[in-house]
N, C-alpha and C positions, 0 to 999 in steps of 0.2 A: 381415665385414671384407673388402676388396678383396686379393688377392691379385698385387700390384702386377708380382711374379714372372713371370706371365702373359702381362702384357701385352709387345709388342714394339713398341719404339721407334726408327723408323731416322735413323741418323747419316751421313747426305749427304754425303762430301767433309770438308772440315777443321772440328773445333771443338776449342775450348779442354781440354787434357784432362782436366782438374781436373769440365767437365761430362761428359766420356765415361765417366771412372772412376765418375764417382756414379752415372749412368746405369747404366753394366753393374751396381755393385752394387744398384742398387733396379729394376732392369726387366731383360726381355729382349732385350736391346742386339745392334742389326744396326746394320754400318757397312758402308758401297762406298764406291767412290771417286768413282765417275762419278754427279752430278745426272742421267743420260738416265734417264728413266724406263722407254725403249722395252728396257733394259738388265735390269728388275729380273725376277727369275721370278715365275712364276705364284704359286707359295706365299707369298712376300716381299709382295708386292702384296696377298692376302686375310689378310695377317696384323697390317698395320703398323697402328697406334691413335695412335701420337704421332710427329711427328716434332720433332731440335733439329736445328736449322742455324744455320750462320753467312755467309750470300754475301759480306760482307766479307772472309772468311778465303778469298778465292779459288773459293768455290762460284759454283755458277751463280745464275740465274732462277729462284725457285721459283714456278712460273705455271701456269696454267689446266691443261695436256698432265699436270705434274706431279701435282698435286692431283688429277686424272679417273684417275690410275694407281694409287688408289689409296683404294678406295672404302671402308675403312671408317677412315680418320684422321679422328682429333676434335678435333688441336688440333697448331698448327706453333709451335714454341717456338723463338722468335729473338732470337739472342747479338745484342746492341746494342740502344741507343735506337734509333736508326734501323733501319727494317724495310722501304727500297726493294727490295729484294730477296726480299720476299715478296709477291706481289700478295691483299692483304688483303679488297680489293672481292671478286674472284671465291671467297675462302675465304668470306668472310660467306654468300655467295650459295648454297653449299654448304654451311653450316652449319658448317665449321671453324675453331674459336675460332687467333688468331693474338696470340701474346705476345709485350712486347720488353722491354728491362730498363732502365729509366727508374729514377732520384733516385739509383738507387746510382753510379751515372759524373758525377751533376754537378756535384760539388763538386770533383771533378778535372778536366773540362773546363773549367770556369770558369778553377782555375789554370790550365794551360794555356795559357786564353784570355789572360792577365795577362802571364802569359813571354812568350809571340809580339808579343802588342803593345808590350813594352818592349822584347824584342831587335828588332821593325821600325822604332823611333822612335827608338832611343840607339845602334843600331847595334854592341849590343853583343860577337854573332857576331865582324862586320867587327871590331871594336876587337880581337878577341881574337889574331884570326890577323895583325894588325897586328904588335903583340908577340911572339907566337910566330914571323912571316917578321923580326927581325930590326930591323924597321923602326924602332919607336920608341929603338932606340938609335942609329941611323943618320939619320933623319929628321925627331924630336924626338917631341913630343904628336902623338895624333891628334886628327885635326880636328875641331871643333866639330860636335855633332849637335843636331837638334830637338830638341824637349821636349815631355813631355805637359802640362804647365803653360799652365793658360788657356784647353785645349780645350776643346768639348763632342762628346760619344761619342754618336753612334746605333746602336742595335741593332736589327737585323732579325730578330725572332723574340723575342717574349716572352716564352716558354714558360719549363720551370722552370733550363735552364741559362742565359736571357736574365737571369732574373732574380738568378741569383748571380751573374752574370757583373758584374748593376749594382749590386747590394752591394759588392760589390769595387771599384769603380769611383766610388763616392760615399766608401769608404774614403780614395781616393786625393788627395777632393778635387775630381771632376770631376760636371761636370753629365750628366745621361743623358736622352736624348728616345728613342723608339722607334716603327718600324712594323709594325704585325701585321695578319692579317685583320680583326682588333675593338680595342676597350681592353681594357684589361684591369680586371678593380673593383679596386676599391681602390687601384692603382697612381697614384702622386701623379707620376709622369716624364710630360713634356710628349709627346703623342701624335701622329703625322702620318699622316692617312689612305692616304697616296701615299710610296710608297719614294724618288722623284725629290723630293719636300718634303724629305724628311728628312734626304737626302744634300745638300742645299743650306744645312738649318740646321745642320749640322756640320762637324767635321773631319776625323773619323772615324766610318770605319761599320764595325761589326761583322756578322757573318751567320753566324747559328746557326738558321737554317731546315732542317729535312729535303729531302731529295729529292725533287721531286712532279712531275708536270706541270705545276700552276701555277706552281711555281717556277724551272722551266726554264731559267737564262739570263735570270735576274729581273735580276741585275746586269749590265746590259748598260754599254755606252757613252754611255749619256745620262744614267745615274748618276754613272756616273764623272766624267762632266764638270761634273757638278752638285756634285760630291765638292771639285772644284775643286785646281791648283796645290799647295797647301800639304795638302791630302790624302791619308791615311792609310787603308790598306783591310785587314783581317784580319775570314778565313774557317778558321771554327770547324765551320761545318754539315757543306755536303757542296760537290765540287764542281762538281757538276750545275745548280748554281743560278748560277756564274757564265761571263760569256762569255768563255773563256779569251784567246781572240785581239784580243778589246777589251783586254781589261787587259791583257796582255802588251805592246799596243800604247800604251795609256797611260801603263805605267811608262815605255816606249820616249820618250816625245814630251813627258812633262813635264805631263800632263794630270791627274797624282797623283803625290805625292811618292813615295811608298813603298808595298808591302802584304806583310804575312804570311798564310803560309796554311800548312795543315796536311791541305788535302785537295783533290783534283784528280777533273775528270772520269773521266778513264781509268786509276785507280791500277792499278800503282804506275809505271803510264808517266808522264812529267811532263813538258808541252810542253818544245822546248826554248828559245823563247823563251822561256819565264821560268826556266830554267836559266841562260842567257846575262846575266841582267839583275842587277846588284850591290844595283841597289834595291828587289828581292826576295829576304825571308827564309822559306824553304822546309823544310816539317819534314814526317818521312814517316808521318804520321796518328798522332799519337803523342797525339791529346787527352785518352785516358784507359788509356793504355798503361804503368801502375804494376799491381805486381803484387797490391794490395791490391786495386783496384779491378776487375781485369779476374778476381781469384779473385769479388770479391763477383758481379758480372754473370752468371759460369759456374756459381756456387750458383741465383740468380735462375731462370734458366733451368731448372733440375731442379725447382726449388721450383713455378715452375708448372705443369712436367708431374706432379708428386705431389699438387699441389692436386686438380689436375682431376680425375686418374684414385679420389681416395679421399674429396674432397669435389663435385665435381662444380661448381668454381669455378673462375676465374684468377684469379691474385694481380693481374698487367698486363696485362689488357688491350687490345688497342689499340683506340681509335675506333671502326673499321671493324666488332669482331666483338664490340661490349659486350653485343649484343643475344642471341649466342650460346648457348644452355642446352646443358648435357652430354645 
């Protein structure tokens, strides 16, 4: 039986402590502060076998310089669905299995997704502090707002929070079309090979894409315009995928109604044209920010590093390192 005691596992910078506490009680738990690996000693470095992080939670890069620091780690365990913040390609390459914590976050992002898109189309933030400044006894009703009635929703990213996202959204009543890299099977929602189709066949576009290269400022301006006037835009994913100063421009010019978002290129800095802008509803990455969900995530996270080390498995996988063996 593996003697999990042994092992030492280092904690990068910030993680959740609910994963720290489990960690120090089932391993031999080393934290710093500092992601420089140029920083770590000699012993720290031929000792570490697991690493958890979070680069969300204000870590850095965990990239090639990190990973070469540190030659006998078997596996980097990463707080979130999203793992931009691990370079996955060069772990494979190295044989370093990389985990993230998918299906337990997405039936809370989906909600989420559902509040953002109702508070950017009913306005219902603005209506609040309407009433709160005084106004609606002074000024009467607030004004009339759009409606999600009679839309149709596109979604960018199929994947498993796309797909609660459209259960919820066929709850409501509304039709959903989607684009991804492929179809998806089985999926009966109308598919559009091209992001720019899709933003043409609706009125809203959703984006639950990760971070990637490819995705880079996928939503650019010629979406947007495609999106059209009466166009609605809430980002779920990341904000790397869109182009801040097009949209910010678009809400400016009337080229899109409205957009919510809950995640920004450079968090938690947030342009401040879309600060400036009333027809943006702006939430500070909160899509799966209950404490039910972000406890389950930080279990996750332990769970794969105790798989691996006592069955020589990952629960999550990612993509990039399925081919992995302990």
């Amino acid at each position: 039986m593996t003697d999990l005691k042994a092992i030492t596992v280092l904690v990068p910078g910030k993680l959740h402590p609910r994963s720290v506490q489990r960690i120090g009680e089932t391993f031999n738990l080393v934290t710093v502060d500092a992601f420089d690996p140029s920083t770590f000693a000699d012993d720290l470095t031929q000792s570490v076998r697991g690493v958890a992080v979070s680069p969300a939670l204000g870590g850095a890069f965990v990239g090639p310089a990190f990973i070469d620091a540190l030659p006998k780690v078997e596996i980097i365990s990463n707080f979130g669905v999203g793992y931009d913040g691990v370079d996955a390609v060069y772990a494979a390459k190295k044989g370093v299995m990389v985990t993230n914590t998918p299906d337990v976050l997405t039936e809370e992002v989906a909600d989420t997704t559902l509040g953002l898109l109702l508070n950017t189309v009913r306005e219902l933030a603005r209506a609040e502090n309407y009433l709160r400044e005084g106004r609606w006894a002074r000024e009467g009703a607030y004004p009339l707002t759009p409606s999600l009635r009679g839309r149709k929703v596109g979604i960018l990213g199929m994947g498993r929070i796309g797909q609660a996202i459209g259960k919820r959204l066929e709850a409501f009543g509304l039709s959903v079309a989607y684009h991804n890299r492929r179809k998806v099977d089985g999926l009966t929602y109308d598919y559009f090979p091209t992001l720019e189709g899709l933003a043409e066949a609706v009125d809203i576009l959703i984006s639950v894409v990760p971070g990637t290269k490819e995705t880079e400022k996928v939503v650019n301006a010629r979406v947007l315009e495609a999106l059209g006037p009466d166009g609605i835009f809430v980002n779920i994913g990341r904000g790397s995928t869109v182009d801040e100063a097009a949209l910010a421009a678009a809400l400016k010019g009337g080229i899109i109604r409205a957009a919510g978002l809950d995640v920004f290129a450079n968090e938690p800095n947030v342009p401040q044209a879309l600060l400036e802008l009333s027809n943006a509803t702006l939430l500070p990455h909160v899509g799966s920010a209950s404490t039910y969900t972000r406890d389950a995530m930080a279990d996750l996270v332990v769970d794969n590093l105790i798989e691996w080390f006592s069955k020589g498995r990952a629960l999550t996988p990612v993509p990039e390192t399925n081919h992995v063996k302990a």
